[in-house]
C-alpha positions as a printed Julia matrix, in Angstrom:
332×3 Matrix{Float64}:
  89.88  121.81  31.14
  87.17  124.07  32.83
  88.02  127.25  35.63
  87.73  125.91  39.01
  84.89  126.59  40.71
  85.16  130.04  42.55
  87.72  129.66  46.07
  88.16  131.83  48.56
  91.49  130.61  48.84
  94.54  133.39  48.28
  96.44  133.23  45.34
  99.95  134.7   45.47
 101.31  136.59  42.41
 105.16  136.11  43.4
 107.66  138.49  41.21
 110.9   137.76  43.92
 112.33  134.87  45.18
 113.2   136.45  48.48
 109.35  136.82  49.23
 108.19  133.3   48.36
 105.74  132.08  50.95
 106.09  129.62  53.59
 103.24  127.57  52.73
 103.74  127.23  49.23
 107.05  125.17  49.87
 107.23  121.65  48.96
 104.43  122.05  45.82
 104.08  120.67  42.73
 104.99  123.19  39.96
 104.44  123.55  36.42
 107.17  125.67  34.52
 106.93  126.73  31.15
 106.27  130.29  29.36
 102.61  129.15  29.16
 102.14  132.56  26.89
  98.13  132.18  25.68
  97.33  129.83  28.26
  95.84  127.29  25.6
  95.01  124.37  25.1
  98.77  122.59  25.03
  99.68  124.03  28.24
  96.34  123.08  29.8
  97.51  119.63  29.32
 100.97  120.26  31.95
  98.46  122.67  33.82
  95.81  119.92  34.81
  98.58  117.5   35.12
  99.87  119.63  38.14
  97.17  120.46  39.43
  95.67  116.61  40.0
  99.17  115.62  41.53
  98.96  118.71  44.0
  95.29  117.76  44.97
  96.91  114.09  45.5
  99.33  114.67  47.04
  97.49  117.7   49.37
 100.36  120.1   48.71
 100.07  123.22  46.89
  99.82  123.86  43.32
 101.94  125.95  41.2
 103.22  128.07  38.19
 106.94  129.11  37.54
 107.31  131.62  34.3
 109.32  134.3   32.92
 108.96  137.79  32.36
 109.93  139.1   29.81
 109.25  136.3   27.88
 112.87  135.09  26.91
 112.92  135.82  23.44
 111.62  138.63  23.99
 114.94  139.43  26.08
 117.86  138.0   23.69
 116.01  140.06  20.77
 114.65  143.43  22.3
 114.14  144.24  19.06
 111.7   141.83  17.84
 109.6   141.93  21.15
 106.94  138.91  20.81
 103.46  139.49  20.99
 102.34  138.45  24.44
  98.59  136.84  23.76
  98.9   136.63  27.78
 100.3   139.93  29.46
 101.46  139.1   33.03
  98.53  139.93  34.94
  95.86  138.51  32.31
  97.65  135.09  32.84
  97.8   135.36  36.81
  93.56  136.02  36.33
  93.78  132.73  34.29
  95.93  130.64  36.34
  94.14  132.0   39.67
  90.42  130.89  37.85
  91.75  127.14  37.19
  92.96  126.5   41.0
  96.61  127.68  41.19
  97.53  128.63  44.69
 100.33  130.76  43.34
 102.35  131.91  40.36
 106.15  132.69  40.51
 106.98  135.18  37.78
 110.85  135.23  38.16
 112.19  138.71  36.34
 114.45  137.39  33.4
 117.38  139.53  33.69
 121.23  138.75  32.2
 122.1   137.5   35.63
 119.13  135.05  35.45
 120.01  134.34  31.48
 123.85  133.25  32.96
 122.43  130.86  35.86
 123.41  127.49  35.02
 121.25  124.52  35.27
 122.72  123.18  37.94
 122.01  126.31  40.06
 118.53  126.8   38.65
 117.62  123.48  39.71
 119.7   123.41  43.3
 118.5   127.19  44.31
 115.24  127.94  42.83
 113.25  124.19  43.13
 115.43  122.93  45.71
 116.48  125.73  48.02
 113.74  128.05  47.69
 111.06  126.22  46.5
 111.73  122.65  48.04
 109.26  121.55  45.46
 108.04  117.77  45.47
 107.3   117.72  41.45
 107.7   119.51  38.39
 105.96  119.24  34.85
 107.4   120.53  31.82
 106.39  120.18  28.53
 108.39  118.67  26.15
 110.23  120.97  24.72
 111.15  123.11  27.99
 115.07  124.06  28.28
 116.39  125.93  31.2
 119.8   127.39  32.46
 122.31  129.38  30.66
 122.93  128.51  26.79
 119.25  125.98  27.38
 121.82  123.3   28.54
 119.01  122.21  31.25
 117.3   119.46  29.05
 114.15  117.49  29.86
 116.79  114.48  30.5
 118.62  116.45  32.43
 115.91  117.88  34.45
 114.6   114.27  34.96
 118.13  113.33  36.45
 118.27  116.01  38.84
 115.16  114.9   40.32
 116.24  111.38  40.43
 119.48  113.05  42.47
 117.36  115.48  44.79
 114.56  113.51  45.82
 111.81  115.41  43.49
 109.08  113.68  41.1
 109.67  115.17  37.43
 107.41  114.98  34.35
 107.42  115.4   30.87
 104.56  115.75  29.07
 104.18  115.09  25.04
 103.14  117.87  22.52
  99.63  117.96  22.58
  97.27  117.88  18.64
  94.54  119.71  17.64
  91.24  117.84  16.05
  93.41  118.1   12.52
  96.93  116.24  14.57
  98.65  119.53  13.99
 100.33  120.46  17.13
  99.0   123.54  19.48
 101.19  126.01  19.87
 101.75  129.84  20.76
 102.73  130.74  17.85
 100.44  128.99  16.03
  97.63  131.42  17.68
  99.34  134.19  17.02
  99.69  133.33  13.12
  96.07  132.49  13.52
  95.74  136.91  15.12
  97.29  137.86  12.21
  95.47  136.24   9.43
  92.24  137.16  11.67
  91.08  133.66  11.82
  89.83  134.21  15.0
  87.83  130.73  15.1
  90.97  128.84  15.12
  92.58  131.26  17.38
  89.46  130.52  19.84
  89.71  126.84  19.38
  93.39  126.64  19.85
  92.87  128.42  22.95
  89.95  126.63  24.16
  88.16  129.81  25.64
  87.43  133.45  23.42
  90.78  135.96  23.16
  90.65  138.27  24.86
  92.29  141.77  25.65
  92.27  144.11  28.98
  93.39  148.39  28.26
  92.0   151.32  29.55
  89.65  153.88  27.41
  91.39  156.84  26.24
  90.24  160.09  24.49
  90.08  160.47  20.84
  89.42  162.44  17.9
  85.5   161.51  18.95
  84.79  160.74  15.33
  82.51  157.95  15.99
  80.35  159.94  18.0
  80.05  162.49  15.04
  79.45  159.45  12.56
  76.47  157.69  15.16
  78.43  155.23  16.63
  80.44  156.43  19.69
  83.48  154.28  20.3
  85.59  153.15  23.24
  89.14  153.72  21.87
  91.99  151.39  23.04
  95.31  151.1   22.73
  97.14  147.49  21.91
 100.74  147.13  22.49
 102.94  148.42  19.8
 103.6   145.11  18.6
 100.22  143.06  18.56
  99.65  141.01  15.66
  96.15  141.06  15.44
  94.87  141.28  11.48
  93.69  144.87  11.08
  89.99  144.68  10.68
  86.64  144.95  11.84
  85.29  142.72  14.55
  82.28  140.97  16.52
  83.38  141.31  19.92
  81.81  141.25  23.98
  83.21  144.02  26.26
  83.36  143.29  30.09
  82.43  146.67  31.77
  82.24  146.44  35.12
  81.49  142.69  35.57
  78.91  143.21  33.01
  79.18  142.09  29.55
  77.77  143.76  26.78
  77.88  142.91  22.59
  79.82  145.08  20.49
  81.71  145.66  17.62
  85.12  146.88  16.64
  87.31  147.65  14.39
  91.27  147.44  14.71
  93.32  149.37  12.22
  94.65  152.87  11.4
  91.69  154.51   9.97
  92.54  155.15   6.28
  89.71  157.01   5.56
  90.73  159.62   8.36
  94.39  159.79   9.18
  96.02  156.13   8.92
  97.04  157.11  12.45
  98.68  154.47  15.02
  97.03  151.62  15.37
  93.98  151.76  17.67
  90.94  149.69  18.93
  88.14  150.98  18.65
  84.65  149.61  20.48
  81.46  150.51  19.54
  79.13  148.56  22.87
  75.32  148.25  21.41
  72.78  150.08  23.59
  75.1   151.46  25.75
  74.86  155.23  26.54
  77.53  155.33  29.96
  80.79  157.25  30.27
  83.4   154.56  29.59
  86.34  157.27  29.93
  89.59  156.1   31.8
  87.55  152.52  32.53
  89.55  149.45  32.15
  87.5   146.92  29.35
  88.12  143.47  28.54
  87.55  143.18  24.7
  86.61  139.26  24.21
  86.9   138.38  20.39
  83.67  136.76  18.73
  84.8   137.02  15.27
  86.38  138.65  12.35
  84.01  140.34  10.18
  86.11  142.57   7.1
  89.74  143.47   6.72
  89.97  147.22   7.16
  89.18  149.47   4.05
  89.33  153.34   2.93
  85.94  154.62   2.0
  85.12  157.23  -0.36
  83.22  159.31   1.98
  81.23  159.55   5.61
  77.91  157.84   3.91
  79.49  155.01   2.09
  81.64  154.46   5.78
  78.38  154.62   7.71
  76.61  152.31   5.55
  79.2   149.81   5.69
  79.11  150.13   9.92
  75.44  149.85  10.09
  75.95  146.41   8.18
  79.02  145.22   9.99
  77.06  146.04  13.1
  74.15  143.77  11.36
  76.96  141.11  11.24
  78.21  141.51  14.62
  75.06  141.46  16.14
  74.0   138.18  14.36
  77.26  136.41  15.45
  76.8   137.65  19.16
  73.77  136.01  19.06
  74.66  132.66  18.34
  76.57  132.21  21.2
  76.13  130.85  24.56
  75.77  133.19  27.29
  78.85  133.95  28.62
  78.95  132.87  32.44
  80.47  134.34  35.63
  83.44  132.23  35.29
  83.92  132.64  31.28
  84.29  136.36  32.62
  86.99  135.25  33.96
  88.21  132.22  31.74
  85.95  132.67  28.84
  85.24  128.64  27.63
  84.47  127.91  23.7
């Protein structure tokens, strides 16, 4: 599944039910958590979107934020591959006319299935369709089943469809989690593959300790959320500055042979001599180079980047240009 071509059509980003458009009534909608965007979900996602162009109403996303389990366990917060705005950019580039993020909150968790169904599709959305995949539960204690969501529609006049777990090239289904173990062992092929475009990560430049600049290699420094799963390590990555993308390398970690500090990103762009301070980057990954390491001093740490930089370069160059829509939706 490729973006859309580029619309000039609006796209509405809708986080309460009390402001959900006019127009968008009577859609087709695809609900899920769709966290990652990947290849799986692509499968409801396309599925929606040929039924709206069919039927010539609009096209739509329902989702959660948080992401449930993120909500019953506070404590064990999930690594979003998709933070809410990167996945309205994602949704927006395939040819969504809108996504409803409805706020998961204990009132929410409590709402039964019959009341999800009879005053979120029906009464505020007067939807004409919905696509699930197959594993989708709704409504207080997950009693809203596929079966039960297909019965509803049978009641209230709406179209309702289920669609099968969807297999990689090896028949092993793709899955969230799946990409995330894929992160975390720094496999970033698979992780790319499963995903069907490069992953990819948006955060603003902070200051450091300015090390890198000392060392020859100034570095964009980043900070992931707390909880990201990504294998600490160093990286052949493309950095979106501006519209512009540029190679690069980075390394993820906590610096052992400084201060084994929080964990920080850290971007070294190639050629590039601008102020990046307080700039917002998107850090597209290319592929994992080394795990991270303590070195014995500065020389045997700048050797090592001058070859991982030999590394990155080389993989950066194997690839495809990236295009004005994989800027958006980067494609494998």
């Amino acid at each position: 599944m490729h973006a859309a071509p580029a619309s000039t059509k609006p796209f509405h980003h809708i986080t309460d039910l009390a402001s959900f458009p006019e127009g968008l009534k009577g859609g087709v909608v695809a609900i899920g958590n769709f966290d990652g965007v990947h290849r799986g979900h692509r499968s409801v996602l396309q599925y929606a979107l040929d039924e709206a162009a069919r039927r010539g109403v609009p096209a739509l996303v329902m989702t959660f934020e948080p992401h449930p389990r993120t909500f019953f366990k506070p404590s064990e917060p999930v690594f979003r591959l998709t933070p809410s705005h990167a996945k309205a950019e994602i949704l927006k580039a395939l040819g969504f006319d809108g996504l409803l993020e409805l706020p998961f909150t204990k009132e929410f968790a409590g709402l039964s299935a019959e009341a999800f169904v009879r005053d979120i599709l029906i009464d505020t959305m007067a939807i004409s369709e919905s696509i699930t995949g197959y594993d989708f539960h709704f409504g207080k204690a997950r009693q809203g089943t596929p079966q039960f969501l297909k019965e509803a529609g049978d009641t209230h006049g709406f179209s309702v469809r289920i669609v099968d777990p969807q297999e990689d090239e090896n028949r092993e289904v793709i899955s969230s989690s799946r990409v995330r173990a894929a992160l975390a062992t720094g496999d970033i092929a698979l992780a790319n593959a499963l995903l069907g475009y490069r992953y990819f990560t948006e955060a603003k430049v902070q200051h450091g300790e300015k090390r890198g600049r000392d060392l020859g290699y100034p570095t964009a420094n980043l900070a992931l959320a707390p909880n990201a799963e990504l294998r600490h390590g160093v990286y052949a990555v493309q950095v979106k500055i501006e519209g512009e993308v540029h190679p690069a390398v980075a390394s993820f970690g906590r610096r052992p042979t400084f201060d084994d500090g929080a964990p920080l990103l850290e971007v070294h762009v190639f050629d590039f001599a601008g102020d990046l301070y307080d700039k917002m980057l998107t850090v597209y990954f290319v592929g994992f180079i080394r795990p991270e390491m303590k070195f014995d001093g500065v020389n045997a740490l700048i050797a090592q980047m001058d070859q991982d930089s030999a590394e990155a370069r080389a993989m950066i160059a194997s690839l495809r240009p990236l295009s004005d829509l994989d800027t958006t939706l980067p494609q494998m």
